[in-house]
C-alpha positions as CSV (number, residue, x, y, z in Angstrom):
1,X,-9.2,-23.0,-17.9
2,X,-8.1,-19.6,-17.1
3,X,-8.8,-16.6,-19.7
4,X,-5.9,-15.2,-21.6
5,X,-5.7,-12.0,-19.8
6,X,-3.4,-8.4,-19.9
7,X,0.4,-8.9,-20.3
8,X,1.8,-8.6,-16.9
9,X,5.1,-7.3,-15.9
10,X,6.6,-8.6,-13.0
11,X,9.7,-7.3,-11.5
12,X,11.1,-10.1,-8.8
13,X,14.5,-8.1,-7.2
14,X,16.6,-9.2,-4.5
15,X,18.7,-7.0,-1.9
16,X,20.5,-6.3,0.3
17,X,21.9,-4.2,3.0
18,X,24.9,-4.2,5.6
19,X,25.5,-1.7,8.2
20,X,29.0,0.5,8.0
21,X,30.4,-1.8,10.4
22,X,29.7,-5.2,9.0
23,X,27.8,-6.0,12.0
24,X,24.5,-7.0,10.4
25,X,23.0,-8.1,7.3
26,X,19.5,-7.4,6.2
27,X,18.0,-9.2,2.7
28,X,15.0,-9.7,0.9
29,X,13.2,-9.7,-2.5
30,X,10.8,-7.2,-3.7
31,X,7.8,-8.2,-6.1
32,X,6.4,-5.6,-8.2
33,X,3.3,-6.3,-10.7
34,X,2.6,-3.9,-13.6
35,X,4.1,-1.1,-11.3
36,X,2.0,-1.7,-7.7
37,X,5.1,-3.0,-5.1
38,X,3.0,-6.1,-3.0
39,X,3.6,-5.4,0.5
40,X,6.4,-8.4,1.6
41,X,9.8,-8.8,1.2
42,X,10.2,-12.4,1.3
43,X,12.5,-15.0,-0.2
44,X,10.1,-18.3,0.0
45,X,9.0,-18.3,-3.3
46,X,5.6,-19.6,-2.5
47,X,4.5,-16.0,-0.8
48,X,5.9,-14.5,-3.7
49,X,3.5,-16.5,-6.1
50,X,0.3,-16.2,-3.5
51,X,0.9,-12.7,-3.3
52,X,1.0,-12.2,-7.1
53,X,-2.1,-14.4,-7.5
54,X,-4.2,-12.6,-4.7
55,X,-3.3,-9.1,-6.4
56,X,-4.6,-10.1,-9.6
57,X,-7.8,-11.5,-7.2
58,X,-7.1,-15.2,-7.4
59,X,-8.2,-17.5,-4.4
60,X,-5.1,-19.0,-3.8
61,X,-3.9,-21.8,-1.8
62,X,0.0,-21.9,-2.1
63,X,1.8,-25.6,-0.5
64,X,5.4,-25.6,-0.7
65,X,7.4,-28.7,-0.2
């Protein structure tokens, strides 16, 4: 069982960006826990939760089906 810890505030946005000329399209999300910005911009949901869980210094094995 995991101890009840700190409230954490995660903020989960997703962007994106197209050039003035329509020609490309750039997107991602950005994960951001109690303020520190994790360093990927991914969609798959599964690197969002290992990151978050290796932040907080859990050993973390993530399998997405």
């Amino acid at each position: 069982m995991i101890k009840k810890k700190e409230k954490l505030k995660i903020e989960i946005e997703q962007w994106s960006h197209s050039c003035g000329d329509g020609c490309c399209l750039t997107y991602g999300t950005t994960t951001t826990v109690n303020g520190v910005e994790m360093p990927l911009d991914n969609e798959d949901t599964g690197t969002i939760v290992e990151m978050i869980l290796q932040h907080l210094g859990y050993e973390v094995e993530v399998n997405s089906y």
